[in-house]
C-alpha positions in Angstrom: 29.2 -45.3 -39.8 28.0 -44.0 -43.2 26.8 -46.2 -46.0 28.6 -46.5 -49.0 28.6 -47.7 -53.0 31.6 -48.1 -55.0 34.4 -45.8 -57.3 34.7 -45.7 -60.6 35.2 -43.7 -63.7 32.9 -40.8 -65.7 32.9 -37.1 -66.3 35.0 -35.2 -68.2 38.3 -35.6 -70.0 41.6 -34.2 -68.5 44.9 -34.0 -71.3 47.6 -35.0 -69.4 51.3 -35.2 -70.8 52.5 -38.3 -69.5 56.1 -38.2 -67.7 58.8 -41.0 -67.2 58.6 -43.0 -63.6 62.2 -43.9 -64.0 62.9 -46.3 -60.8 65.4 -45.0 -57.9 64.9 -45.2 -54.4 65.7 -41.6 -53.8 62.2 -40.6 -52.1 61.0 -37.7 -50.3 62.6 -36.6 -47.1 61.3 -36.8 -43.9 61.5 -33.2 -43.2 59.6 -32.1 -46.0 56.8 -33.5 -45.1 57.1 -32.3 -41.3 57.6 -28.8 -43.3 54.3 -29.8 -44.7 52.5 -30.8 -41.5 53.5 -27.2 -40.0 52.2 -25.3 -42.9 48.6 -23.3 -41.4 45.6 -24.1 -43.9 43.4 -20.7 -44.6 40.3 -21.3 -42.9 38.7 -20.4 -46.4 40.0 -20.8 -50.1 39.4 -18.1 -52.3 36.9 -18.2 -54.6 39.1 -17.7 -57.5 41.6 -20.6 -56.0 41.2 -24.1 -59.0 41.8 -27.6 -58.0 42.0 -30.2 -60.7 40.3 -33.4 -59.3 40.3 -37.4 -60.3 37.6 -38.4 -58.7 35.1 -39.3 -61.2 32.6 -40.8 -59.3 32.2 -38.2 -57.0 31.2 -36.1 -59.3 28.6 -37.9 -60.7 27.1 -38.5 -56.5 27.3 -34.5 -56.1 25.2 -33.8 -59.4 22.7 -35.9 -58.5 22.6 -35.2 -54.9 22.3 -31.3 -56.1 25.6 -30.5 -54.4 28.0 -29.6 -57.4 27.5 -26.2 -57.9 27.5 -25.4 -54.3 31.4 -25.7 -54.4 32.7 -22.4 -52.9 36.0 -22.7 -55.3 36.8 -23.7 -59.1 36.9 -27.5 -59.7 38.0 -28.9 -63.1 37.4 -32.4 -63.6 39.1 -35.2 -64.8 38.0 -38.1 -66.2 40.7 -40.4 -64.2 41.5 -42.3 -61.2 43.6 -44.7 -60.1 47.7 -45.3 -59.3 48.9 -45.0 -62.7 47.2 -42.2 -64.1 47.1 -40.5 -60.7 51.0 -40.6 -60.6 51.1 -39.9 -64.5 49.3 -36.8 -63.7 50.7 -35.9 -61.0 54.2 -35.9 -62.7 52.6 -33.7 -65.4 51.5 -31.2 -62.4 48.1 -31.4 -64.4 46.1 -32.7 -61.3 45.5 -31.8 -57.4 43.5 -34.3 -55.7 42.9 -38.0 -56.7 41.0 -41.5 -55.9 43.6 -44.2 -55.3 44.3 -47.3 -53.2 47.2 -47.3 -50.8 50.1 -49.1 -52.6 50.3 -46.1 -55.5 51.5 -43.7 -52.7 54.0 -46.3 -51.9 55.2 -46.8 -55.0 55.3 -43.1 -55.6 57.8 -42.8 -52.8 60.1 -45.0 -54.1 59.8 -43.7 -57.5 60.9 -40.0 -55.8 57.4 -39.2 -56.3 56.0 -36.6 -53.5 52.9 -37.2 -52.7 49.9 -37.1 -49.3 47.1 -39.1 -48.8 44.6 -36.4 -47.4 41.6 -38.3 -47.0 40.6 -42.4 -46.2 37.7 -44.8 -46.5 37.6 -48.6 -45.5 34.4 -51.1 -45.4 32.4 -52.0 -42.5 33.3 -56.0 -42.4 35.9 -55.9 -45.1 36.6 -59.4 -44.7 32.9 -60.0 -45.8 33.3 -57.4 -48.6 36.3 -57.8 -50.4 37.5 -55.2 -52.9 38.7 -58.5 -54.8 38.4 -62.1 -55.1 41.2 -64.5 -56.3 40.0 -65.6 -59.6 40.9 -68.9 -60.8 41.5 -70.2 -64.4 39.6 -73.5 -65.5 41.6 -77.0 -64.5 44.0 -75.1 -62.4 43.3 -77.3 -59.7 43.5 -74.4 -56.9 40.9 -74.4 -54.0 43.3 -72.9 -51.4 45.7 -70.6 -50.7 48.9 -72.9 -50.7 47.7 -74.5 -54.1 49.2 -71.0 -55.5 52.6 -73.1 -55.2 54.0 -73.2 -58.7 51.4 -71.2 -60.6 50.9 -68.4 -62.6 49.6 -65.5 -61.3 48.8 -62.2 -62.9 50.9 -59.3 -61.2 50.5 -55.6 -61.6 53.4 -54.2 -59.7 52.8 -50.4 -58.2 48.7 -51.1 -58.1 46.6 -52.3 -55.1 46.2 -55.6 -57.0 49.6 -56.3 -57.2 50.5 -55.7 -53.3 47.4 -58.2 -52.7 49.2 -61.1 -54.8 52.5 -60.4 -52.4 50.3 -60.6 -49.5 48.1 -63.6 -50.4 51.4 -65.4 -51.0 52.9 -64.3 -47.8 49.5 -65.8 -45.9 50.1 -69.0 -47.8 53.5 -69.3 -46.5 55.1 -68.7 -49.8 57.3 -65.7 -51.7 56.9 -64.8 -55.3 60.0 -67.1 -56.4 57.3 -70.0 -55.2 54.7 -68.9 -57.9 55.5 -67.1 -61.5 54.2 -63.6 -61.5 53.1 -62.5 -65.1 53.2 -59.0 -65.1 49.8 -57.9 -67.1 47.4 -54.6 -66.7 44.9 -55.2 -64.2 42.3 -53.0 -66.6 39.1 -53.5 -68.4 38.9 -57.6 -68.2 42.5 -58.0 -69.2 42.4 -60.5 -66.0 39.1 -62.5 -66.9 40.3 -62.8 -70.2 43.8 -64.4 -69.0 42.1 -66.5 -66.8 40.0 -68.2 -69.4 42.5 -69.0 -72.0 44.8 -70.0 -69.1 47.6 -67.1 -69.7 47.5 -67.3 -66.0 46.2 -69.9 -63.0 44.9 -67.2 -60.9 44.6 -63.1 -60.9 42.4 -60.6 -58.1 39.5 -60.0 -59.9 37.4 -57.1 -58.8 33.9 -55.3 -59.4 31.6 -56.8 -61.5 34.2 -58.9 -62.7 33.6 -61.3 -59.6 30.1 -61.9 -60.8 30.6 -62.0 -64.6 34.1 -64.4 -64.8 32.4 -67.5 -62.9 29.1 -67.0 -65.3 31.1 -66.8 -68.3 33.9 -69.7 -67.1 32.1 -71.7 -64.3 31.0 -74.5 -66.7 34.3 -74.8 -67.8 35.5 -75.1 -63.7 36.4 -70.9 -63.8 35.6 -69.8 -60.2 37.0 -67.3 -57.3 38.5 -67.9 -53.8 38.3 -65.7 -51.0 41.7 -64.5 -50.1 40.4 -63.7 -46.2 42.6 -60.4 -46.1 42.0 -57.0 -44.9 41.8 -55.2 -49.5 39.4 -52.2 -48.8 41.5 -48.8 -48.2 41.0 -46.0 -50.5 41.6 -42.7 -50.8 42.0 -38.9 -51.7 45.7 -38.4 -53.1 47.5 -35.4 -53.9 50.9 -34.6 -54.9 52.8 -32.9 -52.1 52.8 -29.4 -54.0 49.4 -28.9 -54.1 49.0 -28.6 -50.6 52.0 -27.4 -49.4 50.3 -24.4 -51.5 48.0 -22.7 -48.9 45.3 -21.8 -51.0 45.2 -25.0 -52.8 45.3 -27.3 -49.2 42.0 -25.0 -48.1 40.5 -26.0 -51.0 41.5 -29.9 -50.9 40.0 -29.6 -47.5 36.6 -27.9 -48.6 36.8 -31.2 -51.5 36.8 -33.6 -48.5 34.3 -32.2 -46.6 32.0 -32.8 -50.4 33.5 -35.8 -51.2 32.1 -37.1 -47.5 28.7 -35.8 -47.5 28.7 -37.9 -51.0 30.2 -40.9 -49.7 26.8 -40.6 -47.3 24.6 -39.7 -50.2 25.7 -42.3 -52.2 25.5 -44.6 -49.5 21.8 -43.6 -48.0 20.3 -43.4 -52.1 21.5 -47.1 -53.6 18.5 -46.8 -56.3 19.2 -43.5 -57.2 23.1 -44.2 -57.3 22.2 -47.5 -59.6 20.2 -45.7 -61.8 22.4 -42.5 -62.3 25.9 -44.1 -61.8 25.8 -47.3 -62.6 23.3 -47.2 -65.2 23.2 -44.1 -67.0 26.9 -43.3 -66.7 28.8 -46.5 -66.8 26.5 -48.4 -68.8 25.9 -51.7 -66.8 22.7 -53.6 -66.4 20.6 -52.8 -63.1 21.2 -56.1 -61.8 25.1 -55.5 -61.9 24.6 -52.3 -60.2 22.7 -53.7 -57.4 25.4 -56.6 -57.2 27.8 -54.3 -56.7 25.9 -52.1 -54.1 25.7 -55.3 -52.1 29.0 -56.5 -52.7 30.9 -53.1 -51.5 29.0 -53.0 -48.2 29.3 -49.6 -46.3 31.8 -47.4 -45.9 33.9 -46.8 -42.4 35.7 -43.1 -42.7 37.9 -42.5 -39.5 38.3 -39.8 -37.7 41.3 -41.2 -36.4 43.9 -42.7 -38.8 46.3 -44.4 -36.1 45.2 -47.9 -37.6 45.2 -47.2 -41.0 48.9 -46.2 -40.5 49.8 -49.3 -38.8 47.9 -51.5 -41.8 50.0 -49.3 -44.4 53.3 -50.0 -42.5 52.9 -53.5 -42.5 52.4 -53.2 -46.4 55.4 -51.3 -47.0 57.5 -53.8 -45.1 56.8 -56.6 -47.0 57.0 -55.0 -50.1 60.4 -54.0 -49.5 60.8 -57.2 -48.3 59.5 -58.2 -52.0 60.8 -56.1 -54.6 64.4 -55.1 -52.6 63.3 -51.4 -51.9 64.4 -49.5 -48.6 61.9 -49.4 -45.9 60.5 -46.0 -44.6 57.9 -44.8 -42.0 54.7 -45.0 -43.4 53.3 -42.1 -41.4 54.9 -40.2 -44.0 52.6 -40.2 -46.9 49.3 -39.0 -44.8 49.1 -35.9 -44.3 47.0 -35.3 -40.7 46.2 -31.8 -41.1 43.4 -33.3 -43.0 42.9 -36.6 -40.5 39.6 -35.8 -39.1 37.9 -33.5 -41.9 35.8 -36.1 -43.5 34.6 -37.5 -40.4 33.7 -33.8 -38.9 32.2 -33.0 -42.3 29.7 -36.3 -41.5 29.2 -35.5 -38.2 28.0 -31.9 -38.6 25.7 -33.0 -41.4 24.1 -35.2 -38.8 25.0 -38.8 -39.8 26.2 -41.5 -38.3 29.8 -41.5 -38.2 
């Protein structure tokens, strides 16, 4: 399988007009996106065809890889990624394709949000590289699982975070009227932050986070805990109308097929990727760069997403198990026209799939 570094944020800035999520559990039918799923994708886009894309990162690995002007079609890019700003935007109809984690396409169903995962990554060994650790607040007195029994616990409902607190207190033998959920943003180090002045007991902390909130709150008895479950899908997300439109779903293909090759570039060039991404664009030290080369592994893009499908269903049950929303097929939300694309994109280029 291809080698892989972690997402983030740079680029360019995208104005979006923020829309209302107003909750209902009116979602997308089931025949829409078999309509969808019938639709032919051109074998080319036009050149004159524009996709507006959230997928920072990426665009950082395909300048310095010397691949960004070699798009065939317009790209505009925005400077976000994400659940919430993804759905924001898409709601605004001001973007086509975005980076994501699975639960914000879940929670865009349920919100009547229409929306398709087109493209997916994992980790090699996920279990041994974690998207996040459970961080845990100085004196909490929690050193496993079932000492969550009674705590607070930061929450951030409709983000990949959030589903991992439900899950993590599902594996403990425990439901979120066992614990007290404090709803707070799971940006910037809003979660560190609560952690040391013990706002909360315990929050997922993730990136460089996991490295910086034991060195700043370890002498104090700050530390993390491996939660021993499957966190590493991500993904390409689009709203439904994008590629129901032909010329725009050729285009969203062509993306994939990039964003691929970059997942490998970025994965085969860790110095370079430090040094331009990590470095120069995000402004972190080398050494944080490198930890977080190490601690994101290598990537695993399927070819088929069978698997992935099952993983997903099992997340939307127990949410709606959770929160009191209806249950639905998880199938749904990918859209398999585009199920094999990356992988056949890294095969023709000659890598290891």
């Amino acid at each position: 399988m291809p080698r892989h570094a972690p997402l983030a944020m740079a680029a360019l800035t995208c104005t979006l007009l923020l829309a209302g999520c107003a909750e209902n559990t009116t979602s997308p039918t089931t025949a829409d996106s078999e309509n969808v799923a019938h639709i032919k994708i051109p074998d080319k886009a036009k050149a004159s065809t524009t996709i507006t894309v959230g997928a920072p990162d990426i665009q950082v690995a395909l300048k310095l890889s010397g691949q960004l002007d070699k798009l065939p079609f317009k790209v505009k890019w925005a400077n976000i990624s994400g659940g919430p700003q993804c759905s924001e935007a898409f709601r605004a109809h001001a973007l086509d394709v975005c980076s994501s984690a699975e639960i914000p396409s879940i929670h865009a169903h349920w919100t009547g949000l229409d929306t398709k995962l087109v493209a997916a990554r994992f980790r090699e060994d996920p279990l041994k590289h974690p998207v996040y650790e459970l961080g845990i607040a100085p004196g909490a007195d929690i050193d496993t699982l079932a000492d969550l029994r009674g705590k607070k616990i930061a929450y951030s409902p409709g983000q990949a975070q959030g589903a991992l607190v439900l899950r993590i207190l599902a594996k403990a033998g425990l439901t979120k009227n066992d614990v007290r959920l404090v709803e707070l943003p799971s940006t910037g180090d809003v979660y560190p932050t609560a952690l040391g002045s013990h706002q909360v007991d315990a929050a997922p902390l993730g990136g460089v986070n996991i490295k910086r909130y034991p060195a700043k709150y370890g002498k104090d008895g700050g530390k993390t805990i491996q939660h021993g479950l499957r966190d590493d899908p991500a993904h390409l997300w689009a709203p439904t109308e994008s590629v129901r439109d032909p010329q725009k779903a050729a285009a969203v293909r062509e993306f994939i097929r990039f964003w691929a090759r970059a997942e490998v570039w970025i994965d085969r060039h860790p110095e370079r990727w430090i040094d331009g991404y990590y470095v120069k664009d995000q402004g972190l030290t080398r050494e944080d760069g490198a930890y977080l080369v190490k601690q994101n592994g290598h990537p695993d893009i399927p070819a088929d997403w069978t698997p992935a499908i099952a993983r997903q269903q099992k997340t939307v049950d127990l949410l709606a198990k959770e929160t009191g929303q209806k249950k639905f097929d998880a199938a749904i939300l990918f859209d398999r026209r585009y199920e094999s694309v990356a992988a056949d994109a890294i095969a023709e280029a000659g890598k290891p799939r």
